[in-house]
C-alpha positions as CSV (number, residue, x, y, z in Angstrom):
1,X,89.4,53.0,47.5
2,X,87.1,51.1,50.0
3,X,89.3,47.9,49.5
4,X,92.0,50.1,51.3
5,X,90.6,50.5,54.5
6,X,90.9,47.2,56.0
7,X,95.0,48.3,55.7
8,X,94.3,51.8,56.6
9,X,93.2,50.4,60.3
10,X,94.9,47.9,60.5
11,X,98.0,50.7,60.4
12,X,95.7,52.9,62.6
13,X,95.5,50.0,65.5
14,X,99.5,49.3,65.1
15,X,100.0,52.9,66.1
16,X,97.9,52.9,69.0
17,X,99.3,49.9,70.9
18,X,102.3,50.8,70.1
19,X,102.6,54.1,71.5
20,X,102.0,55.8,75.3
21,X,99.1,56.7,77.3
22,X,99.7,60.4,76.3
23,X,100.6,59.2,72.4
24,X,97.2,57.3,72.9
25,X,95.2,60.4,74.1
26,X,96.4,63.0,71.6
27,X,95.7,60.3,68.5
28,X,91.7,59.7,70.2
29,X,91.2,63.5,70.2
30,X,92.4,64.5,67.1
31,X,90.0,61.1,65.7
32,X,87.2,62.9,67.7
33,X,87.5,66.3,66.4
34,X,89.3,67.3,69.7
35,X,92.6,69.9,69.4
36,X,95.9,69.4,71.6
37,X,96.5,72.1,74.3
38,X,99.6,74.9,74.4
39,X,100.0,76.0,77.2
40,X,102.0,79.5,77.6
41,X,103.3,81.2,80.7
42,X,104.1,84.7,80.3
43,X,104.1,87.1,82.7
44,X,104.9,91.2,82.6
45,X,108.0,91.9,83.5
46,X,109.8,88.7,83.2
47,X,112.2,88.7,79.8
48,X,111.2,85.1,79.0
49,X,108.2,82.9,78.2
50,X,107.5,79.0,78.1
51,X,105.5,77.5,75.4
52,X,105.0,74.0,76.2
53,X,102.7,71.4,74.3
54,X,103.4,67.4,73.2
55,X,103.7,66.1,69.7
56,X,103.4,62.4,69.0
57,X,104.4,61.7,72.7
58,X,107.2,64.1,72.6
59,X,107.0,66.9,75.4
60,X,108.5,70.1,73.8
61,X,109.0,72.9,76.2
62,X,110.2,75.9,74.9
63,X,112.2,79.0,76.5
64,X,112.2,82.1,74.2
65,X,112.2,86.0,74.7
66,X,108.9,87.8,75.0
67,X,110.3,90.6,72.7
68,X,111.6,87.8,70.3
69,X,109.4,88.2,66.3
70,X,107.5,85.3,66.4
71,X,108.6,83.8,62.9
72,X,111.5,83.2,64.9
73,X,109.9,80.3,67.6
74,X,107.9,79.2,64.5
75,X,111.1,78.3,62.6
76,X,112.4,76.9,65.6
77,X,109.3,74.6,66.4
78,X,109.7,73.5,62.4
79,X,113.0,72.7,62.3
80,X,112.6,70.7,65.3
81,X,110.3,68.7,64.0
82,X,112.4,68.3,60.7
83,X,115.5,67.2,61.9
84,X,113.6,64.9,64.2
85,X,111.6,63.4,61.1
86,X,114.9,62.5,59.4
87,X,116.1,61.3,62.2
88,X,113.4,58.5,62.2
89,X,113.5,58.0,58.7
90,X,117.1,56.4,59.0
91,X,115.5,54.0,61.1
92,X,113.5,51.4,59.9
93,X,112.5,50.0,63.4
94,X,111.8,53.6,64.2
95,X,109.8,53.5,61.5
96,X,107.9,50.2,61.8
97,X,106.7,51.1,65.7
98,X,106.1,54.8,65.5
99,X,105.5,56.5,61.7
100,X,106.0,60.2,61.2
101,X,104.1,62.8,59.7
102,X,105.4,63.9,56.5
103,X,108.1,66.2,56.5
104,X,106.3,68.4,54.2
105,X,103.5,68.8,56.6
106,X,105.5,68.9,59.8
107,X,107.5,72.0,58.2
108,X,103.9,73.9,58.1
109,X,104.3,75.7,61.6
110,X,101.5,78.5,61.6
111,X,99.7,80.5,64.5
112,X,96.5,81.8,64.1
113,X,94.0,84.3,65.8
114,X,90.5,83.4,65.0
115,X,90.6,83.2,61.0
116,X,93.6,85.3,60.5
117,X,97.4,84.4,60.6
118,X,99.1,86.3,62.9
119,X,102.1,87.9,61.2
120,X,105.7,86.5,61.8
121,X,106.8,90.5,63.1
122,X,104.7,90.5,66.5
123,X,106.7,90.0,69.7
124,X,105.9,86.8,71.9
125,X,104.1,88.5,74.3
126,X,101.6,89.6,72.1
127,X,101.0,86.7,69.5
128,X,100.5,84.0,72.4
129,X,96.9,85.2,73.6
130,X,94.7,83.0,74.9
131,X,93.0,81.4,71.9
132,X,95.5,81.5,69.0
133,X,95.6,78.0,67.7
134,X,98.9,76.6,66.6
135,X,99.1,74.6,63.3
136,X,102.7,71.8,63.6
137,X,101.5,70.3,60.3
138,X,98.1,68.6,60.5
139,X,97.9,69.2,64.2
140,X,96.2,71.6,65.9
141,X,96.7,73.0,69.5
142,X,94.7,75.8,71.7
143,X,96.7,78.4,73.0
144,X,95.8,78.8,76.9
145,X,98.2,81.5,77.9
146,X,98.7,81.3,82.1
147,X,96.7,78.4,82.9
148,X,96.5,77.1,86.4
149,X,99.7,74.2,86.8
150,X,100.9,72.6,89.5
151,X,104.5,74.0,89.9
152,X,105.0,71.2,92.9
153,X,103.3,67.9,92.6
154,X,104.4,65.2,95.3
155,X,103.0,62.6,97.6
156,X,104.6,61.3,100.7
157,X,106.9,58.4,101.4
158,X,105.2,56.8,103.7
159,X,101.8,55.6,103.6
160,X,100.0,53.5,106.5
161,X,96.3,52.7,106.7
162,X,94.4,54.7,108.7
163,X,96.7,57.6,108.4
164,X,95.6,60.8,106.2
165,X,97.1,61.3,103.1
166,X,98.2,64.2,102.2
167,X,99.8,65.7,98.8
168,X,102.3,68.8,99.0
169,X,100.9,70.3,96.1
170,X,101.4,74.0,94.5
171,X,99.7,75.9,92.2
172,X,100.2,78.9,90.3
173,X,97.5,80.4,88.2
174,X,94.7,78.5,90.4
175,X,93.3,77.9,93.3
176,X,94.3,74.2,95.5
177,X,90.3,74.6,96.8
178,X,89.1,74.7,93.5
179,X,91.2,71.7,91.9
180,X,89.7,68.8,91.5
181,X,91.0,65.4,92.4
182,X,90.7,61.3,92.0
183,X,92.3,58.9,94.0
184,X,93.0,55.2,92.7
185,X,93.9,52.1,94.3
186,X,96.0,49.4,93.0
187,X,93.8,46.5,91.8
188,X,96.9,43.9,92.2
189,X,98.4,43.8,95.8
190,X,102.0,43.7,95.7
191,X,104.5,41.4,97.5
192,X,106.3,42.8,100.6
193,X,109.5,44.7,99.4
194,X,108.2,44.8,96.1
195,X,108.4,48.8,95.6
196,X,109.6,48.7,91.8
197,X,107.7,51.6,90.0
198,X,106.1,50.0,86.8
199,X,104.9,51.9,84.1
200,X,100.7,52.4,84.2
201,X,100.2,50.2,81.1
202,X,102.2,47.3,82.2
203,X,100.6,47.0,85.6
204,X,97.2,45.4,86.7
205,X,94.6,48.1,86.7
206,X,93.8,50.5,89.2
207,X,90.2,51.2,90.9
208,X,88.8,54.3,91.8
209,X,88.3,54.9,96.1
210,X,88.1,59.1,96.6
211,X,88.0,62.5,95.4
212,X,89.3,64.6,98.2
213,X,92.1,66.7,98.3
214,X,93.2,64.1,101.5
215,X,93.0,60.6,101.2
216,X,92.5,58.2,103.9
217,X,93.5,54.5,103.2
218,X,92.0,51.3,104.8
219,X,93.2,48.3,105.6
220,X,92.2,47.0,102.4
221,X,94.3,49.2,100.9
222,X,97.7,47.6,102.4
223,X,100.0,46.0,99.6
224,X,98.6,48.7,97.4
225,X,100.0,51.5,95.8
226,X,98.0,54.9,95.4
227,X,97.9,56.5,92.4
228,X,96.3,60.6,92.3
229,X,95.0,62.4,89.3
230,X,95.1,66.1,90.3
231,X,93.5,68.7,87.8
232,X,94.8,72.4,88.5
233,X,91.7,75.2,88.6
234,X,91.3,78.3,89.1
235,X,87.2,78.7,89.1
236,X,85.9,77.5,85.8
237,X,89.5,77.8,84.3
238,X,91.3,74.4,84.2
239,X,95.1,73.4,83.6
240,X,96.8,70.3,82.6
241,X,96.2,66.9,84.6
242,X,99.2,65.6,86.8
243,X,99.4,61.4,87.6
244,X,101.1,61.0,91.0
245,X,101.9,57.6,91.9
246,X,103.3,56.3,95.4
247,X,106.5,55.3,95.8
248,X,105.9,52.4,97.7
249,X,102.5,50.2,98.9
250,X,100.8,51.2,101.6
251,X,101.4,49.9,105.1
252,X,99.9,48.8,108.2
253,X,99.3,51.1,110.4
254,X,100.5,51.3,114.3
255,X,97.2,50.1,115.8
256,X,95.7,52.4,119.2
257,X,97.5,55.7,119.6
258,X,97.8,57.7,122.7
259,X,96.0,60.5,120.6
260,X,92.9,58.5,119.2
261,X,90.8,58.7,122.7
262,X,91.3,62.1,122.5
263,X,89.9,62.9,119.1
264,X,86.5,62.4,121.0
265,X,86.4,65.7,122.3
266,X,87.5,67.5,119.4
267,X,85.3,65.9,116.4
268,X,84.3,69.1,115.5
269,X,85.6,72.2,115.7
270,X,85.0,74.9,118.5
271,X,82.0,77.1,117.7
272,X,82.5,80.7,117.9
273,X,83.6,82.7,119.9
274,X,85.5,79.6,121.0
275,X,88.7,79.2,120.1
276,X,90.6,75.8,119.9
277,X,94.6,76.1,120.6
278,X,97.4,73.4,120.4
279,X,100.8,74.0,122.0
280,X,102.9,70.9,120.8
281,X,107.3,69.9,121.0
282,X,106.6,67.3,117.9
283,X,110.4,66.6,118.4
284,X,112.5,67.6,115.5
285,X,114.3,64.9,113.2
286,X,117.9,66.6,113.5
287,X,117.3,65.2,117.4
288,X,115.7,62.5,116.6
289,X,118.1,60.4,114.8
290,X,121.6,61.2,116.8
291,X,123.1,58.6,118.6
292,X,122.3,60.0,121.6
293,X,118.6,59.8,120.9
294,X,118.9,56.2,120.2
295,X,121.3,55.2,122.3
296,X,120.7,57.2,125.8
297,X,117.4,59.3,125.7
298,X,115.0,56.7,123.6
299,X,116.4,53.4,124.2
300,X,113.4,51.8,124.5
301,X,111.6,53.1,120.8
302,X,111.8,50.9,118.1
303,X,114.0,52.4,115.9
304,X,111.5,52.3,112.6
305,X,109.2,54.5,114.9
306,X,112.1,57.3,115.2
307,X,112.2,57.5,111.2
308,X,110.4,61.2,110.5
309,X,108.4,59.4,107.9
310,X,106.8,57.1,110.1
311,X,106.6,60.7,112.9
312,X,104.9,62.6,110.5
313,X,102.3,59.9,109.2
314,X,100.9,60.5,113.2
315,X,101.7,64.0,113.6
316,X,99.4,64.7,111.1
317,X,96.5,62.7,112.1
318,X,97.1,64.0,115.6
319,X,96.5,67.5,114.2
320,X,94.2,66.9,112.1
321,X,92.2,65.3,114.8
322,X,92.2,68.3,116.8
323,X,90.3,70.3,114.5
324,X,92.3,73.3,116.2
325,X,91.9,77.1,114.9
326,X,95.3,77.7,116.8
327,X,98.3,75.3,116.0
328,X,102.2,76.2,117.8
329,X,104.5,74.2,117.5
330,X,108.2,73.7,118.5
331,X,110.9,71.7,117.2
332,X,110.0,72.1,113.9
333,X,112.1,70.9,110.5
334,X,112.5,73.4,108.1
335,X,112.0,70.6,105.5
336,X,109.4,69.1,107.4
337,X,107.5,72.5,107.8
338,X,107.5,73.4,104.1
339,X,107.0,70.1,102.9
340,X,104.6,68.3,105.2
341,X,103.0,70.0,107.1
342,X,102.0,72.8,105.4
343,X,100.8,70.9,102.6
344,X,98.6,68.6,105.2
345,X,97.4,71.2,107.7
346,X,96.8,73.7,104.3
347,X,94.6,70.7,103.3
348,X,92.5,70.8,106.6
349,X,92.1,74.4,106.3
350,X,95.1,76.0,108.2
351,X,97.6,78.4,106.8
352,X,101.1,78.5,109.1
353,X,104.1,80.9,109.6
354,X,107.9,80.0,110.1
355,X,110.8,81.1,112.7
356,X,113.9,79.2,112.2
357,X,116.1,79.1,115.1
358,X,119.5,80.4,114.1
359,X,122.4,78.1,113.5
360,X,119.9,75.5,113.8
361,X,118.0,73.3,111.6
362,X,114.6,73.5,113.1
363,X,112.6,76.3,114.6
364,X,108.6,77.3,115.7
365,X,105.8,77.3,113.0
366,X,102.1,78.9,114.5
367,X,99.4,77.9,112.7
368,X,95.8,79.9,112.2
369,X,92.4,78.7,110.7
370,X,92.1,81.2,108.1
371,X,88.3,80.8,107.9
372,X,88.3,82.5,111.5
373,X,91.5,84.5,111.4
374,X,93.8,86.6,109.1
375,X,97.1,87.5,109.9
376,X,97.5,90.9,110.7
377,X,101.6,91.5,110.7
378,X,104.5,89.4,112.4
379,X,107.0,90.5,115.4
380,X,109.5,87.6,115.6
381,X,112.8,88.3,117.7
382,X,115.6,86.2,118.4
383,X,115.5,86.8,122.5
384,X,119.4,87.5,122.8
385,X,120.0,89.7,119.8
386,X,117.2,91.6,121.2
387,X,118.8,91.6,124.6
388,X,122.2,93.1,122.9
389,X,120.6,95.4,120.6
390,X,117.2,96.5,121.8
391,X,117.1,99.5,123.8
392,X,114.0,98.2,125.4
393,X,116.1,96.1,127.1
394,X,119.2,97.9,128.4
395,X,118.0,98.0,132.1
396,X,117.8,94.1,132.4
397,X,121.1,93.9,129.9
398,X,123.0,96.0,132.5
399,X,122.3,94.1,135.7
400,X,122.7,90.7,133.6
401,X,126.3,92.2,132.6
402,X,127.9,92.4,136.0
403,X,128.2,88.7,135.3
404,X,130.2,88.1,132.3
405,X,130.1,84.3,132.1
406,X,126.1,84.3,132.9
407,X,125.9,87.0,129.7
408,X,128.1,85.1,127.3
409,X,125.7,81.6,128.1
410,X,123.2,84.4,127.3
411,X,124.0,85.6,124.0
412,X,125.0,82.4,122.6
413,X,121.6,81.2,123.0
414,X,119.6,81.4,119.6
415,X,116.1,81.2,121.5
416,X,113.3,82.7,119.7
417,X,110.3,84.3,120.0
418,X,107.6,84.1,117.6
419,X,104.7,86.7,117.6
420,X,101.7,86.4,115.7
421,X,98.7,89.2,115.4
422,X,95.5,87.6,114.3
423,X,92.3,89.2,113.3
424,X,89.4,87.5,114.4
425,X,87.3,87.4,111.1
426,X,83.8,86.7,112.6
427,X,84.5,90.2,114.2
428,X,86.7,92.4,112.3
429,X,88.7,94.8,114.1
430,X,88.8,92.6,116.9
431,X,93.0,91.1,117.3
432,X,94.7,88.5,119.0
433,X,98.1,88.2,119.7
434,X,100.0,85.1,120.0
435,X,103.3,83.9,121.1
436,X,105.2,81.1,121.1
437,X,108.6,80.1,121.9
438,X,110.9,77.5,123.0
439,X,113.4,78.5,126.2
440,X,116.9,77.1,126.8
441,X,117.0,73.5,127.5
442,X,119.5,72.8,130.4
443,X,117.9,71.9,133.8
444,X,120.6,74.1,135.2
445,X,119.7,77.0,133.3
446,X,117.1,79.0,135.5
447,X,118.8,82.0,135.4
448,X,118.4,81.4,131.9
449,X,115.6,81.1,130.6
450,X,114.3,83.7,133.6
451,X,116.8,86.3,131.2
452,X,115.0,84.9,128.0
453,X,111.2,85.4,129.6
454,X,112.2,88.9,130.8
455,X,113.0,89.9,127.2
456,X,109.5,88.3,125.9
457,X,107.8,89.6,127.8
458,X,109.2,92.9,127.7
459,X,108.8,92.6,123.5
460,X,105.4,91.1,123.9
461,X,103.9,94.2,126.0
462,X,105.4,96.2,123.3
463,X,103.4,94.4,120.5
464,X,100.6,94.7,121.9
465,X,100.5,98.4,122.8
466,X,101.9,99.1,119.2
467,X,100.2,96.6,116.8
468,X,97.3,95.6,118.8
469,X,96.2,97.7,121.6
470,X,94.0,95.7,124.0
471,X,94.4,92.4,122.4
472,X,94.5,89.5,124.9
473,X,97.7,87.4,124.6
474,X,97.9,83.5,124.1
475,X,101.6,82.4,125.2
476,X,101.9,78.9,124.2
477,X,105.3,77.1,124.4
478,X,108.0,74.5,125.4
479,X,109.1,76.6,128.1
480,X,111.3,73.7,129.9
481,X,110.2,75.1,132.8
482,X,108.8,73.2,135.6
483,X,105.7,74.8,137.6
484,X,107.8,75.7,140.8
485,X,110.1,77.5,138.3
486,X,111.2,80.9,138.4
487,X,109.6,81.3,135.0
488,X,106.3,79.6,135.6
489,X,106.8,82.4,139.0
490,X,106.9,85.3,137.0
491,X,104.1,84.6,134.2
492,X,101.7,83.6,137.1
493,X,103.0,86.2,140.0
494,X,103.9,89.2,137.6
495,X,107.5,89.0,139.8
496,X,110.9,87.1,140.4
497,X,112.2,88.4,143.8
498,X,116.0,88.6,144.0
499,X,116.3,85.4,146.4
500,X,114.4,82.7,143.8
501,X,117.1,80.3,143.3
502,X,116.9,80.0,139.7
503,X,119.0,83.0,139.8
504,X,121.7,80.3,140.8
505,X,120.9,77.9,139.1
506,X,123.8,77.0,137.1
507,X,126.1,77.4,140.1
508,X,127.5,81.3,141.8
509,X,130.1,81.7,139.1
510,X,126.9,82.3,136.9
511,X,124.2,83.6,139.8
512,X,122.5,87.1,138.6
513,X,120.5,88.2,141.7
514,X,117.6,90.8,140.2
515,X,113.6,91.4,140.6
516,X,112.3,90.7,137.9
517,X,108.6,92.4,137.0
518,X,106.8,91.0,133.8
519,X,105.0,93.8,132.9
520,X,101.5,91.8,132.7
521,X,99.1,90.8,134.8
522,X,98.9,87.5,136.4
523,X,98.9,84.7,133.9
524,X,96.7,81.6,134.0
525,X,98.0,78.0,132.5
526,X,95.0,76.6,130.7
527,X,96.0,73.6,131.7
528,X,96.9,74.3,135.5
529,X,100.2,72.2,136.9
530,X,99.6,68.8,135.3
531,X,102.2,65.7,136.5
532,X,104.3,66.0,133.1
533,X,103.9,66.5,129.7
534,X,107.4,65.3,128.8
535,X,107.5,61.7,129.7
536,X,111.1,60.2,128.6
537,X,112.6,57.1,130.2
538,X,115.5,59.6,132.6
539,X,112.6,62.3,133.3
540,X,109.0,63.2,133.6
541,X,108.0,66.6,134.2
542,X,105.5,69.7,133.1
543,X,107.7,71.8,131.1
544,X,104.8,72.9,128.1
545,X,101.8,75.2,128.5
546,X,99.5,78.0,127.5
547,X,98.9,80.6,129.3
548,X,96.2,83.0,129.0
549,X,95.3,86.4,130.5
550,X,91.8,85.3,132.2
551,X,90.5,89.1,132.1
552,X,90.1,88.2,128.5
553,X,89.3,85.3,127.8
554,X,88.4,82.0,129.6
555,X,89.1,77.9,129.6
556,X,85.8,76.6,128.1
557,X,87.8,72.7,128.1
558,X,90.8,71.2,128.3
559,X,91.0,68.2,126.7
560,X,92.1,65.5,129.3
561,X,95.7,63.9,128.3
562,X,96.6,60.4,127.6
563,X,96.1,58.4,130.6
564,X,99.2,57.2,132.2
565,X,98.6,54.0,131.0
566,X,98.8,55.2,127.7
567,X,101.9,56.8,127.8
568,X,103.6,54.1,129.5
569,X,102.1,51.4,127.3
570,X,105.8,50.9,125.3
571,X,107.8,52.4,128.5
572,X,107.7,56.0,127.7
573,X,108.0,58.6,124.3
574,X,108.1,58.8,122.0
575,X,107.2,55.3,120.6
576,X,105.5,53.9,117.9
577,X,102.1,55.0,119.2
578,X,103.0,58.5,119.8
579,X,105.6,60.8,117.5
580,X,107.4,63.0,120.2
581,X,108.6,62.9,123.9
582,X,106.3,65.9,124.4
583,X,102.5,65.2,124.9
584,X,100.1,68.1,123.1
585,X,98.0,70.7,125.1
586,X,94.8,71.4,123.4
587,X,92.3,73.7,125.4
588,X,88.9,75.8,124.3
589,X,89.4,79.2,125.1
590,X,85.9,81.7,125.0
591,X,87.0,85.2,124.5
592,X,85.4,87.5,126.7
593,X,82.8,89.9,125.4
């Protein structure tokens, strides 16, 4: 019997080269004593249920009724195995590289609770507890009904040293704070343009560099690819590991930005009752790449720096940077919202809402640190359908109707509003409410965007008497609205008079002559009347701001912007050291006591 072993191994070894890294795994842990995993999702009130598990480096995922007998799945799993046997067996090369179990074995298809076979009458959703083992011939697997899996797994396109990143990652049955994580380098640098994905065992090694959620790759790290191992959990409960391997190597990274000096005042984040808030036009892609962008407004910016990859890789660090408890933004992609950055910002501790501007492609996303605030309900409007169909509004709808070509430039408009009520968790009870929009572009539309402010802030006194009586209002936004503007008028004033000339400012086939009260106190810009914070190669100007109502709370510090020598280092924005033609307002606000 002994003389057979030296064969026996010889076999064993065969098989092990031979086969994949998952092949490999499974064979080591049933040689160890180990048992395979089964991994169930079944959940009331859904009519079907998964039961996934691999065999011999074959993923079998299964789809079957929960009210389905399970003798039924058990004949299915063993006839799926036979016919796959006999298959192989027609096959000597098949044979040779990856033997089979015996068909007699494979055919044993059993499930078990404890010591007792469960019988082949119970329904699904019964016999797949957590527990059961399944018996596919000599193999056994442990039943783990609902564990926590990533549904999403992904890393981003683009990688450049020095530049977070960040995995979109989704989990269901777990918790992304609990997962654990490992981050690998590439231990053989690859030639430039060589981006072909080769399998892991045909490659040269990869060494360990982090175990964050985020990673953060050096210089040494360029001409490498990144490879993360991400384990699902949900407290002590774990799920199946997930291998995510970059597309590409990473990439050198653009050097200075116009954001880096800043990140000196906000290393850490404000202390309560502080409150850090960012008002930022990132400059969506569905205006970034038209031929007008290139051609006319950004002439000047290399083109590789209007790609949204290469924008995103510095909008996130920018953000990140800030360690900001309030994030609005305009201009924001759909795609680029759900799929970057509320995977990265989630990552740093921020959880973000959504308006998408109709018949457009991008919209506004707010952002809260939900270790300081929880959000308490939303009150989003598109300003013109509120106009038409609000009753709060018919007063200022009437007067703006004796002009029918200034209401038709009106309602056309898909301007929104979006309106956020926070709860300050450091003192419950105690509410915030936040706003942030984006007004009508045109520098002849005054009239305008005074129409479109007179409807938020009608809506927004509303809120707040409603939802959250005596919160203090944070209005952050692209307003395109210069500080000798009507607009900037009314939120600091309280009051348009008839005369202002934006009321004619798109010529006096459009002119709407009205006083215009706002409902609120005077207003305070956090950041006063700076010289611009759009800076494009045809205009400079201050068209972004947050204003504050200074009875309730106060500027603790404005962080100082980009010197002009820093924006103007590549001729204007965006460029390849800054992501958008808009320049980000970040302030400390104290909240009163």
């Amino acid at each position: 019997m002994l003389s057979h072993i030296p064969s026996a191994s010889a076999l064993l070894a065969r098989r092990l080269l031979c086969s994949s890294p998952r092949t490999l795994a499974g064979a080591c842990r049933r040689l160890l004593g180990g048992m395979e995993t089964a991994s169930v999702r079944c959940l009331p009130g859904e009519p079907k249920l998964t039961i996934s598990f691999c065999l011999d480096g074959s993923h079998k995922h299964m789809l079957r009724d929960q009210d389905e007998p399970l003798g039924k799945v058990l004949a299915r799993i063993a006839n799926s195995i036979t016919k796959n046997q006999n298959k192989a067996k027609k096959s000597k090369k098949n044979r040779d590289q990856q033997p089979s179990l015996p068909v007699e074995a494979a055919a044993l298809v059993k499930l078990y609770r404890g010591e007792d076979e469960v019988p082949d009458t119970v329904p699904n959703s019964e016999a797949w507890l957590d527990g059961a083992v399944l018996q596919v011939g000599d193999v056994k697997f442990s039943v783990r009904r609902n564990p926590p899996s990533f549904t999403a797994a992904e890393l981003p396109g683009s990688l450049l040293a020095g530049f977070p990143v960040c995995p979109k990652l989704e989990v269901e049955f777990g918790n992304l704070q609990d997962c654990q994580f490992t981050w690998f380098r590439e231990d053989r640098a690859r030639a430039s343009g060589d981006d072909s994905a080769e399998p892991p065992h045909q490659d040269g090694g990869w060494s360990e560099v982090g175990c964050e959620r985020v990673f953060v790759p050096s210089n040494q790290d360029i001409g490498r690819r990144l490879k993360l191992s991400c384990t699902p959990r949900d407290g002590s409960r774990s799920g199946s590991t997930r291998e995510l391997v970059s597309a590409g190597a990473v990439e050198a990274g653009p050097g200075v930005c116009t954001f880096d000096n800043r990140h000196a005042y906000t290393a850490r984040q404000a202390a309560w009752p502080a409150t850090r808030v960012v008002s930022y036009n990132i400059l969506a892609d569905v205006y970034a790449q038209t031929d007008l962008s290139k051609t006319v407004l950004y002439p000047y910016c290399a083109p590789y720096a209007l790609q949204l990859d290469y924008r995103q890789n510095l909008i996130k660090k920018e953000l990140a940077g800030y360690n900001a408890d309030i994030v609005c933004l305009q201009e924001v992609d759909k795609g680029v919202f759900v799929d970057s950055l509320t995977p990265a910002l989630d990552a740093f501790g921020l959880d973000g809402v959504f308006r998408i501007k109709e018949k457009q492609h991008e919209g506004l996303a707010t952002f809260y640190r939900r270790s300081k605030f929880r959000l308490l309900s939303r009150h989003d409007i598109m300003l013109s359908e509120a106009l038409t169909s609000d009753p709060a509004h018919s007063e200022l709808l009437q007067k703006v109707s004796a002009n029918d070509a200034l209401k038709d430039k009106i309602v056309q408009r898909s301007t929104s509003l979006q309106v956020s009520v926070l709860e300050d968790l450091n003192k419950p009870g105690r509410k915030l409410c936040v706003a942030n929009t984006h007004l009508y572009w045109h520098p002849k539309g005054g009239n305008v965007r005074l129409v479109q402010m007179g409807v938020a802030l009608r809506h927004l006194g509303r809120v707040i008497s409603e939802a959250a009586p005596g919160a203090p209002l944070i209005f952050c936004g692209d307003f395109n609205s210069t500080p000798n503007s009507g607009v900037f008028q009314l939120l600091t004033e309280t009051l348009v008079p008839q005369q202002h000339a934006d009321w004619s400012s798109s010529g006096p086939e459009e002119s709407c002559s009205m006083e215009l009260p706002s409902g609120f106190p005077p207003l305070l810009s956090a950041y006063g009347r700076p010289a611009y914070t759009n800076y494009v190669g045809g205009f400079h100007g201050c068209l972004d701001y947050i204003f504050i109502q200074p009875e309730s709370m106060q500027v603790e510090q404005v962080i100082p912007l980009p010197s002009h020598e820093e924006v103007t280092t590549h001729q204007a924005l965006p460029s390849v050291a800054h992501p958008s033609d808009h320049i980000a307002l970040v302030c400390d606000l104290r909240w009163s006591p």
